[in-house]
matplotlib code that plots the C-alpha trace (Angstrom):
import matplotlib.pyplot as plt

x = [40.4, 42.9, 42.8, 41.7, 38.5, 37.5, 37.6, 35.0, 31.6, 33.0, 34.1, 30.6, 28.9, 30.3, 29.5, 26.1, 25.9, 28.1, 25.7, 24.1, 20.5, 21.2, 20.4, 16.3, 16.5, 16.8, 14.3, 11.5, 12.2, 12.6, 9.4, 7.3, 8.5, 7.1, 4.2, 3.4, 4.7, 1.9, -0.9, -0.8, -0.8, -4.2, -5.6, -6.7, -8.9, -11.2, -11.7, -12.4, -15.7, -15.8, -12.5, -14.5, -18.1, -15.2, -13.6, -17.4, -16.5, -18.4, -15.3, -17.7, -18.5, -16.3, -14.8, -13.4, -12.1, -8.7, -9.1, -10.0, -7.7, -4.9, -5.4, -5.7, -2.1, 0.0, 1.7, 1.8, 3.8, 6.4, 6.6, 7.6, 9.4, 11.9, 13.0, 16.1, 17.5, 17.1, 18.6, 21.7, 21.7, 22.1, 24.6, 26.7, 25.8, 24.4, 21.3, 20.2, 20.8, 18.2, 15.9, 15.5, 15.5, 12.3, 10.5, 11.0, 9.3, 6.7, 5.6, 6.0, 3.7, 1.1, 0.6, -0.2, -2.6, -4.7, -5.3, -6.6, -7.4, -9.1, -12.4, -13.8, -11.1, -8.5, -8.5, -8.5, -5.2, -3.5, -4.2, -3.3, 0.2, 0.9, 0.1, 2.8, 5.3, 4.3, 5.0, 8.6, 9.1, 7.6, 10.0, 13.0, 11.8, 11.2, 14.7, 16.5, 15.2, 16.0, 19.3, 19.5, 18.6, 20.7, 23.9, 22.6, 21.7, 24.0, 23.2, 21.6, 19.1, 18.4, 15.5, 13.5, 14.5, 13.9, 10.1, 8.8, 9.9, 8.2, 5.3, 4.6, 5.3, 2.4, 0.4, 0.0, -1.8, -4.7, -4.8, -5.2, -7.9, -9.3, -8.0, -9.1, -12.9, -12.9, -11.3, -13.2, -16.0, -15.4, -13.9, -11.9, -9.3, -8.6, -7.2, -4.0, -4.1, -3.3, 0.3, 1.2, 2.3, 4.0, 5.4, 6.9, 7.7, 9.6, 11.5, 13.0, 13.3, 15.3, 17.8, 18.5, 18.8, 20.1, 23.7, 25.2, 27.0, 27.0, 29.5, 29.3, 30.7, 31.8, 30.7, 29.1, 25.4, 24.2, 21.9, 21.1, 20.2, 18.4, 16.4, 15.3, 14.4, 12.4, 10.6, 10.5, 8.4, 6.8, 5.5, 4.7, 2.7, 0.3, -0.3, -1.8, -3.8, -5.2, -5.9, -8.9, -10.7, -13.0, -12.3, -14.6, -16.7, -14.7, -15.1, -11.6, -8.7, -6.3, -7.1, -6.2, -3.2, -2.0, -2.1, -0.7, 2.2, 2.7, 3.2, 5.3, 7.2, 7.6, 9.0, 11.3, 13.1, 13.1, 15.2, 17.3, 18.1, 18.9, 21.6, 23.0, 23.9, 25.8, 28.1, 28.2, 31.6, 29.1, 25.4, 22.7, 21.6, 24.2, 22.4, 25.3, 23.2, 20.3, 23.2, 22.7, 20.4, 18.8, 18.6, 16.8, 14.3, 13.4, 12.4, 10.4, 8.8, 8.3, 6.6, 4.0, 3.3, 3.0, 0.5, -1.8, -2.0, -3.0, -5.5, -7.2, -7.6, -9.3, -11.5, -12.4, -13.6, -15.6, -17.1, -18.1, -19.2, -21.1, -22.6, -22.2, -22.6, -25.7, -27.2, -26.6, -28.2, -25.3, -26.2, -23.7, -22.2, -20.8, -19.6, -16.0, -15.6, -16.8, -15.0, -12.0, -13.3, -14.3, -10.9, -9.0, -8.6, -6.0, -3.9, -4.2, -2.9, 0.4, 1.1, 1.0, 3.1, 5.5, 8.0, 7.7, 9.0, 11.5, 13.3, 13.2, 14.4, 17.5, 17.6, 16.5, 16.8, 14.2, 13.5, 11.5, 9.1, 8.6, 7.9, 5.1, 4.0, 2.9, 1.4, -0.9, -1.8, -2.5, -5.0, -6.7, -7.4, -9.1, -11.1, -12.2, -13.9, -15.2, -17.6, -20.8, -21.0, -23.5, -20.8, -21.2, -18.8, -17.0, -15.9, -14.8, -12.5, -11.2, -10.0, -8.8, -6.8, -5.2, -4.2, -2.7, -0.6, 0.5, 1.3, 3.5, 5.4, 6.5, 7.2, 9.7, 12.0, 12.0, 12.9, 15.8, 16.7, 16.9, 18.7, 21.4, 22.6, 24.1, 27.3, 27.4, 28.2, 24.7, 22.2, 20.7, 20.2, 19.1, 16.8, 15.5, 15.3, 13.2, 10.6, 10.5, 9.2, 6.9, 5.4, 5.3, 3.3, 1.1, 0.3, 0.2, -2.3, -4.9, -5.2, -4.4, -7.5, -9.9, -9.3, -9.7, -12.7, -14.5, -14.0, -15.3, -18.7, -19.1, -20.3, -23.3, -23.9, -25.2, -28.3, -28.8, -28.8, -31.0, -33.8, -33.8, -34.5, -37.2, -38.9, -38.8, -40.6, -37.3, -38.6, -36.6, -34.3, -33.1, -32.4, -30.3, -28.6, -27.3, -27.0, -24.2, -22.4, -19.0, -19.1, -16.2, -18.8, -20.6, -17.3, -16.1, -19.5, -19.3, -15.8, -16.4, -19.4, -22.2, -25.3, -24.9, -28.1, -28.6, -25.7, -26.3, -30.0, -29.8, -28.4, -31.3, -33.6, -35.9, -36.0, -38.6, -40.9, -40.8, -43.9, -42.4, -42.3, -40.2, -38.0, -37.3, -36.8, -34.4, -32.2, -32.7, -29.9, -30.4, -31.5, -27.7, -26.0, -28.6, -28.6, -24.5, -23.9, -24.1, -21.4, -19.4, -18.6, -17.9, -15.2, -14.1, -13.2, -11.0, -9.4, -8.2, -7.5, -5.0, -3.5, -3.6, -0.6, 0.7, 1.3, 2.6, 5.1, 6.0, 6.3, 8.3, 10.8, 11.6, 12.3, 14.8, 15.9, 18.9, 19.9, 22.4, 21.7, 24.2, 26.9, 30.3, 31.6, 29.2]
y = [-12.7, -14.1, -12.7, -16.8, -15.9, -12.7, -13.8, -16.9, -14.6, -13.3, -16.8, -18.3, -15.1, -16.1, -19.8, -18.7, -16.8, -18.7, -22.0, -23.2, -23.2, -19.4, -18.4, -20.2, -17.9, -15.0, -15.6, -16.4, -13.7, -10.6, -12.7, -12.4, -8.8, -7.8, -9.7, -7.6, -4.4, -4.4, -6.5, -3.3, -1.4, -2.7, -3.9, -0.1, 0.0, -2.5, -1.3, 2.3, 2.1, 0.0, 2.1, 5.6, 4.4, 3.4, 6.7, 8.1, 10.3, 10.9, 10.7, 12.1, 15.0, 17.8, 18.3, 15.2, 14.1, 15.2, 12.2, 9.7, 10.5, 10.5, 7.4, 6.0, 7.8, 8.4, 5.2, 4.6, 8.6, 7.7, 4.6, 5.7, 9.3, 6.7, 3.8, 5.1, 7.0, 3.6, 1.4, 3.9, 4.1, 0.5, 0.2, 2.5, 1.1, -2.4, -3.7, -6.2, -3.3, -1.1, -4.0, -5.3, -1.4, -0.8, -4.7, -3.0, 0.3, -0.9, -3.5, -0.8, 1.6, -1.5, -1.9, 2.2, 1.9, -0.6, 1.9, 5.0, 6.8, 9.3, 9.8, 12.0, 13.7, 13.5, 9.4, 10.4, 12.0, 9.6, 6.8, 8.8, 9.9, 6.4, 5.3, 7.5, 6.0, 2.7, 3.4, 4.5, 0.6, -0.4, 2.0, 0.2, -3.1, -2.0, -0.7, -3.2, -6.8, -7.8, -6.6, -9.0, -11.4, -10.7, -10.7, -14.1, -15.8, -16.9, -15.6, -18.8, -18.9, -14.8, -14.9, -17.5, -16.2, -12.6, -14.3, -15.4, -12.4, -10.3, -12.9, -11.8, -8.4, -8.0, -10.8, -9.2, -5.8, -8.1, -10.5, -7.8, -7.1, -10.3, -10.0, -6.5, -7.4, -10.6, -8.8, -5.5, -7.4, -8.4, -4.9, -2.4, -2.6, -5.7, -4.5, -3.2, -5.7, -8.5, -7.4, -6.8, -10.8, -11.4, -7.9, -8.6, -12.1, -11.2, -8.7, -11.0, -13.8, -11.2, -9.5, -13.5, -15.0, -12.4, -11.3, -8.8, -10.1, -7.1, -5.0, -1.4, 1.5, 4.3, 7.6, 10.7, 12.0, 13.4, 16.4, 18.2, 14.8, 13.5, 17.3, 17.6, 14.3, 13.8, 17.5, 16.5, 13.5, 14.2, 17.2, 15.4, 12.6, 14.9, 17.6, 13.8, 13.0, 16.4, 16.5, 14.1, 16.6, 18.7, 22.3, 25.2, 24.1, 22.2, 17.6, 17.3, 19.6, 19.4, 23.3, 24.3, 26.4, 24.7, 21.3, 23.0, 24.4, 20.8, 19.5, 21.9, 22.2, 18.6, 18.0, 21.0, 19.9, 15.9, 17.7, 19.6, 16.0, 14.5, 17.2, 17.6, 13.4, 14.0, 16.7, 15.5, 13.5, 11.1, 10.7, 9.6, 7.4, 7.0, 8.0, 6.4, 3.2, 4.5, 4.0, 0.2, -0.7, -3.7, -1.5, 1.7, -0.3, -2.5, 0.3, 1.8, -1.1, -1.6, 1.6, 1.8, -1.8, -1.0, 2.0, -0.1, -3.0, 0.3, 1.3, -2.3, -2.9, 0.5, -0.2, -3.8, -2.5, 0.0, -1.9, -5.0, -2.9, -0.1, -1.8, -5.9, -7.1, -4.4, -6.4, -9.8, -9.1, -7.8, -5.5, -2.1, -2.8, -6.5, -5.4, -4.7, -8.3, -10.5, -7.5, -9.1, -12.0, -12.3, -11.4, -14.1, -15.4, -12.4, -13.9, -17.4, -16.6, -14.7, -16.9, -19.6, -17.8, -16.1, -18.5, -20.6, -17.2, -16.6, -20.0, -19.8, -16.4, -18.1, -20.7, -18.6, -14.7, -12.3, -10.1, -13.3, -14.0, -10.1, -9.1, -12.1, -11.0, -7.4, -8.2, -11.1, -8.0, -5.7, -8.1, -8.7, -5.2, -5.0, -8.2, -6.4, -4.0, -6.5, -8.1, -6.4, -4.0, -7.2, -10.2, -13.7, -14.5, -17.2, -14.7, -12.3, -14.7, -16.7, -13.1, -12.0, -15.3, -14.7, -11.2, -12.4, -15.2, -12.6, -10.2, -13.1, -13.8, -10.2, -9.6, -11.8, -12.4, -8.0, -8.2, -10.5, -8.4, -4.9, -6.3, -8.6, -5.8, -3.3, -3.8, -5.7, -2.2, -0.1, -2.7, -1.3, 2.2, 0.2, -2.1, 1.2, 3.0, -0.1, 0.4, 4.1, 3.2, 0.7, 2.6, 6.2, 4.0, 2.7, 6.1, 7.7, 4.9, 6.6, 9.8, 9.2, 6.7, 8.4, 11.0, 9.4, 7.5, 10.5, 12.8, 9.6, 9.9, 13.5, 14.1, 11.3, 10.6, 13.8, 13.6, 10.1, 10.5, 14.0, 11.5, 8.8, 10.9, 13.0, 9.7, 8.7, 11.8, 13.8, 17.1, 18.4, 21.3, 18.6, 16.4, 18.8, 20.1, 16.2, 15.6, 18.6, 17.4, 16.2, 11.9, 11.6, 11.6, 8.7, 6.8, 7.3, 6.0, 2.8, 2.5, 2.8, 0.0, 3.1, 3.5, 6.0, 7.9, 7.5, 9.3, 11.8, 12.7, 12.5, 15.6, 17.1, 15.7, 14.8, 10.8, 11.4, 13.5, 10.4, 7.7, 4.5, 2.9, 5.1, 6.2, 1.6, 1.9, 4.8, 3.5, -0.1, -2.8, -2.0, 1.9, 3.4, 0.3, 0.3, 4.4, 4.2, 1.2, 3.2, 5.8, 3.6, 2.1, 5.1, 6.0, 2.2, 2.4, 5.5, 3.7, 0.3, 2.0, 3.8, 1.0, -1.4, 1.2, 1.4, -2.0, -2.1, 0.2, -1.7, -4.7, -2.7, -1.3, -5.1, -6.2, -3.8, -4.7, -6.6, -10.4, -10.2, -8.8, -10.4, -7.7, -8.7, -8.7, -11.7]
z = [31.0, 28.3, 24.6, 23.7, 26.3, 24.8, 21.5, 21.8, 21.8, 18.4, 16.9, 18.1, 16.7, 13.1, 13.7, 14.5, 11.5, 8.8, 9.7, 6.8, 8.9, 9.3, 6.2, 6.7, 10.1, 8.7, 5.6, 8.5, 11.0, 7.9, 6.3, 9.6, 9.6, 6.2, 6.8, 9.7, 8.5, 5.1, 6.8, 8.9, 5.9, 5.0, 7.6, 8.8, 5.3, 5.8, 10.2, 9.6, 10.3, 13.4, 14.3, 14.0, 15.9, 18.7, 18.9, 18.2, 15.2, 12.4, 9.5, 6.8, 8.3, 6.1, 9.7, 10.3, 6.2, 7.1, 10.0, 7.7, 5.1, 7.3, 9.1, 5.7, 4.2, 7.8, 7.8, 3.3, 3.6, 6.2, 5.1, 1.8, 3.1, 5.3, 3.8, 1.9, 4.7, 7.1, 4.5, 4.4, 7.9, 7.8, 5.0, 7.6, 10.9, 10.3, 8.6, 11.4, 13.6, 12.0, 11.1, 15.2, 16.4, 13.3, 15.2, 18.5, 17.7, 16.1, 18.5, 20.8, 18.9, 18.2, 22.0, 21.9, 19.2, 21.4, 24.5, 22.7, 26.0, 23.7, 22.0, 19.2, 17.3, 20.1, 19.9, 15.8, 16.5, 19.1, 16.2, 13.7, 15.2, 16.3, 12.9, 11.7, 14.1, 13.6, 9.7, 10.9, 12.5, 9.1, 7.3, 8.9, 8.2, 4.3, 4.1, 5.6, 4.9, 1.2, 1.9, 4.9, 2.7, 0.1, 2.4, 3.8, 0.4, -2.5, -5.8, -7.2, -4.2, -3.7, -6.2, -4.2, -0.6, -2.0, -3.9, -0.8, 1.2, -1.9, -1.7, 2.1, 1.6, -1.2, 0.2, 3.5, 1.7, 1.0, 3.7, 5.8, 4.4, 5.5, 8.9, 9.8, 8.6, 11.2, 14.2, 13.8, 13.9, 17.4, 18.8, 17.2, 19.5, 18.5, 15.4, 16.8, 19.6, 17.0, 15.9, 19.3, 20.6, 17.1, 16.8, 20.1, 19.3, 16.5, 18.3, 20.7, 17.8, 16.1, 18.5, 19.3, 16.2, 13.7, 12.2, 10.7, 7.7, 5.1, 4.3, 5.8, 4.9, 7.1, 6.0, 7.3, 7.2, 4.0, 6.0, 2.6, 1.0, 3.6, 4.2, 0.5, -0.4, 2.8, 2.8, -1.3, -1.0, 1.8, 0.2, -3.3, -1.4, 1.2, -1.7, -3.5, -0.4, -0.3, -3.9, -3.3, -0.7, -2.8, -3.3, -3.7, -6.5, -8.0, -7.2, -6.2, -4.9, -7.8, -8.2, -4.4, -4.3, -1.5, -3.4, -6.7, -4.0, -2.4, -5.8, -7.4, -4.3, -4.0, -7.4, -6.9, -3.6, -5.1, -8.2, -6.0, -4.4, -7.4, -8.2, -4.6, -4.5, -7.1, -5.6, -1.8, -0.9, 0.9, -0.6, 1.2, -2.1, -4.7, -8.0, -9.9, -9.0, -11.7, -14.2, -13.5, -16.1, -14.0, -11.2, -12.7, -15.1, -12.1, -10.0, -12.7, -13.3, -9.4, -8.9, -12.1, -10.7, -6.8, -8.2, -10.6, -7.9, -5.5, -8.1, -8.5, -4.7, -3.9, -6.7, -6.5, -2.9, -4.1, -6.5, -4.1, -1.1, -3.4, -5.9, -6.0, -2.4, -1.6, -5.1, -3.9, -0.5, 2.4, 4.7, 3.6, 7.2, 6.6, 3.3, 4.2, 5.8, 2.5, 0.3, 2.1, 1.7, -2.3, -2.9, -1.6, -5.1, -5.7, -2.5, -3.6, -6.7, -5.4, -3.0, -5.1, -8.2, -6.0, -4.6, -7.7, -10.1, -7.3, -7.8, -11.8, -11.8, -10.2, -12.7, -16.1, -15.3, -14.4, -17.2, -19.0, -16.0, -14.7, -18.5, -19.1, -15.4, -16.1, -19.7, -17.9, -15.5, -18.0, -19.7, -17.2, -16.1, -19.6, -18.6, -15.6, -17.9, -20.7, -17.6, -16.0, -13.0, -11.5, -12.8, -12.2, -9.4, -10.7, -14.2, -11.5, -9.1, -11.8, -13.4, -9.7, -9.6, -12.9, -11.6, -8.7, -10.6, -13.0, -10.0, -8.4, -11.6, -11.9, -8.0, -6.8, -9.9, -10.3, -6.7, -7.5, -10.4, -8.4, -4.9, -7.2, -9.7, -6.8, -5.0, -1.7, 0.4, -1.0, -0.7, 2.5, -0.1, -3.0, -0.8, 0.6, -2.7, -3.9, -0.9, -1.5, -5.3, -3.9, -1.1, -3.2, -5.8, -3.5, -1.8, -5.3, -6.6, -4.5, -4.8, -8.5, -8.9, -6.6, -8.8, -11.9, -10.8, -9.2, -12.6, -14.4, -12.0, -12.0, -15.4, -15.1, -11.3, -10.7, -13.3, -12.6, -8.8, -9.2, -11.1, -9.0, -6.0, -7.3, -8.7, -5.1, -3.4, -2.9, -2.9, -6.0, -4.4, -2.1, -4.9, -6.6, -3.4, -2.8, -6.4, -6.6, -3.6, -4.7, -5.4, -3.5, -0.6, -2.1, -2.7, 0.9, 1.8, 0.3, 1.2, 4.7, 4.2, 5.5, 3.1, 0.6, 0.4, 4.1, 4.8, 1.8, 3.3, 6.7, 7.2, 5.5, 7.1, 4.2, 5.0, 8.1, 5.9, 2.6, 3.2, 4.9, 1.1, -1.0, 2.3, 2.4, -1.2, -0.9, 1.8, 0.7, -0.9, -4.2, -4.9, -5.0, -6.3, -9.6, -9.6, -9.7, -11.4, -15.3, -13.8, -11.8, -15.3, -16.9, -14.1, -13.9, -17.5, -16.9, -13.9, -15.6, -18.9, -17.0, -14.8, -18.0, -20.0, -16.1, -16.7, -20.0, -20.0, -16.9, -18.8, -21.6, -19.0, -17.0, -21.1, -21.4, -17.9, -20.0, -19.3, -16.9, -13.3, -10.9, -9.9, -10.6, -6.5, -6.6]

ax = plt.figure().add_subplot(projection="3d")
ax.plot(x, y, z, "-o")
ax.set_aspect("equal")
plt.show()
């Protein structure tokens, strides 16, 4: 073979890749990835309860909470523990690289998922450790596709390619929603089954289609970064989960040692990160980036956003399928499907804002549209509390669409901001970094708001709940024995679309010794949702109080973000 003959696959490789179509390849194939990777993100909420009668485990038995909490958080932690070691693995050894490898394993780990073998808490824990490696394909598609799009995009069209690849990212955490109440309907295999033909498409699609056009740079591993920020976070994020679980006599577990260790730990080893990147010859994450104004106000921005969004989703859910669907006459077990589906509004509204932002950002800047954005949010999380627990529908969509809208404005232009102010050879890092921030504020959001929302209940659920079961024939010791039971029980109830008091009494029994009225009336549609609608409130105000200055200091830091974002190399 001549040296003209060897040298074609490497001229038709940079054909393939330097064609102007090339660019619209890549924005599909890392869109259907993101797509994927957070509809599977979500789309495990809304099918836990078909999932678990499947597997035929009780998750609300104080057995099985680790189970539920951890098929919940497995893939949200490794998801956010990974992304910024894959996109420096792919700043050294190729982005594409990393991005088809994280397609392959997780279409691989999606066919798993759908043949548990198992049952009981064995299936529990062959979900919930291919959950976890699923999360690590999703990791590598985090870390690695907005700086694939970056490197394919010039400057003037990032903010749209990088909008509707932010769209689809955010997007797919509700419309999976959607997706996992309509499949798990059917079976709850099905729920896994569904990413396996496109996860598998897009592998193929992906190792055919895609080039690597970033720079790389050559380097060796960072061990002592990579060890402490990964134990770090890792410990930060599971002492959160764990802080939900009650503890002794206390509602939540913000007073276990092991929790108080996790997070003190946590913080410790994340600090101890911070000051060995800057004294390694070859950091795993260059924190000279932080010094990049654009860069460190856009992440700030992206992770109090990524944790308020976190906050109003888990909330909006508990307050359609505990309170407002049970009211307007659902059965508690087809509440997680029209949850899904009474927040579509929230969707629409991204999808419509979110390419549109993208493409002015490009013309006008980002720090004008992600600013207005996160205000827009913040007002409307004080709308949410200005309506009643039992709304009229049409106040509550129109204020879900507004959110959305807002949310789209501030995603895709901060997206633009954060991947256009590095230099060509860290994006891979910075587009990791950015994940890492999203993902961490998305696993943060709940055990944050659960918490928030269950000390908001504990100090008037338990009298109201003690009264309205005695006026129902509930022999008082058994009312006060359910009414001290932590609410996080009640909130997982609802959550999972199971009926409160029925699952609070049954295990006492008392429901077969009530007369057939007041036992109807107890377990009936609108009992809990009237009994916890005064508390609810009370913790609801707490919650979007919170995510409303989440928001605004958001806002504040993408205004100081500063005008110009494009790195000079560009």
């Amino acid at each position: 073979m001549t040296a003209t003959e060897s040298s074609r696959p490497a001229r038709a490789h940079r054909v393939d890749a330097d064609h102007p179509h090339y660019r619209w390849v890549a924005l599909s194939n890392t869109t259907l990835g993101m797509l994927l990777a957070t509809i599977n993100s979500s789309i495990v909420l809304i099918s836990l309860p078909a999932i678990f009668r499947g597997i035929h485990l009780d998750p609300l038995e104080p057995g099985n909470v680790s189970y539920l909490l951890w098929m919940i958080m497995g893939f949200l932690v490794v998801s956010a523990v990974l992304v910024v070691l894959l996109g420096r693995l792919g700043d050294i050894y190729g982005r594409v690289r990393m991005y088809n490898l994280g397609f392959l394993v997780f279409a691989l780990s999606s066919v798993l998922l759908s043949v548990d073998p198992f049952d009981q808490g064995a299936g529990a824990m062959w979900l919930i450790v291919l959950r976890v490696v699923q999360g690590v394909g999703g990791a590598m598609i985090f870390a690695n596709s907005a700086a694939i799009l970056t490197d394919a995009f010039p400057a003037h069209q990032r903010g749209m390619a990088l909008g509707i690849n932010n769209v689809a990212a955010v997007a797919g955490s509700f419309l999976g929603l959607v997706i996992g109440g309509l499949v798990a309907e059917w079976d709850w295999r099905a729920v896994f089954w569904i990413s396996v033909p496109i996860a598998i498409a897009g592998t193929v699609w992906g190792y055919r289609s895609l080039h690597e056009l970033g720079s790389r740079r050559t380097s060796s591993m960072d061990w002592w970064g990579n060890l402490t920020f990964a134990v770090g976070l890792t410990a930060l994020l599971v002492a959160i989960t764990y802080g939900i679980q009650p503890y002794g006599d206390h509602a939540t577990g913000w007073t276990n040692p092991w929790v108080v260790a996790g997070l003190v730990g946590g913080i410790g080893l994340l600090i101890a990160f911070v000051l060995v990147e800057q004294r390694v010859e070859d950091p795993m994450f260059s924190m000279h980036l932080f010094a990049i104004r654009p860069f460190a106000a856009g992440n700030l921005a992206s992770l109090l956003a990524a944790t308020s969004r976190g906050g109003l989703q888990f909330m909006l859910i508990i307050w359609l399928q505990g309170i407002w669907l049970p009211l307007h006459g659902y059965d508690y077990e087809s509440t997680p499907l029209w949850a899904g589906i009474y927040l579509l509004p929230l969707t629409v509204g991204f999808l419509v804002a979110g390419p549109v932002a993208g493409r002015l950002s490009d013309r006008y800047g980002a720090r004008l549209f992600a600013t207005v954005g996160l205000v827009l949010v913040a007002g409307t999380f004080i709308g949410f509390l200005l309506i009643p627990v039992d709304f009229d529908y049409w106040v509550f969509a129109l204020l879900l669409l507004v959110n959305g809208l807002a949310s789209g404005l501030f995603a895709a232009p901060n997206a633009t901001m954060i991947m256009n102010s590095v230099p060509a050879d860290q994006r891979g890092a910075a587009s990791g970094m950015r994940g890492t921030f999203m993902n961490s504020g998305s696993a943060l959001s709940i055990g944050l708001f659960f918490s928030l929302m269950v000390a908001g209940l504990a100090s008037s659920l338990p009298g109201s709940l003690r009264s309205g079961l005695t006026a129902q024939g509930v022999p008082s010791d058994v009312a006060g024995q359910v009414a001290d039971l932590p609410p996080v029980g009640s909130l997982f109830a609802s959550f999972l679309g199971y009926n409160p008091i029925q699952t609070l009494l049954e295990p006492t029994g008392t429901l077969d010794s009530l007369s057939a009225d007041h036992a109807t009336t107890l377990t009936g549609k609108t009992f809990f949702p009237q009994l916890i609608s005064g508390p609810f409130h009370d913790g609801l105000v707490v919650v979007f109080l919170a995510a409303a200055v989440m928001s605004l200091i958001a806002a504040a830091a993408s205004a100081l973000g500063g005008a110009k974002y494009v790195h000079q190399e560009d």
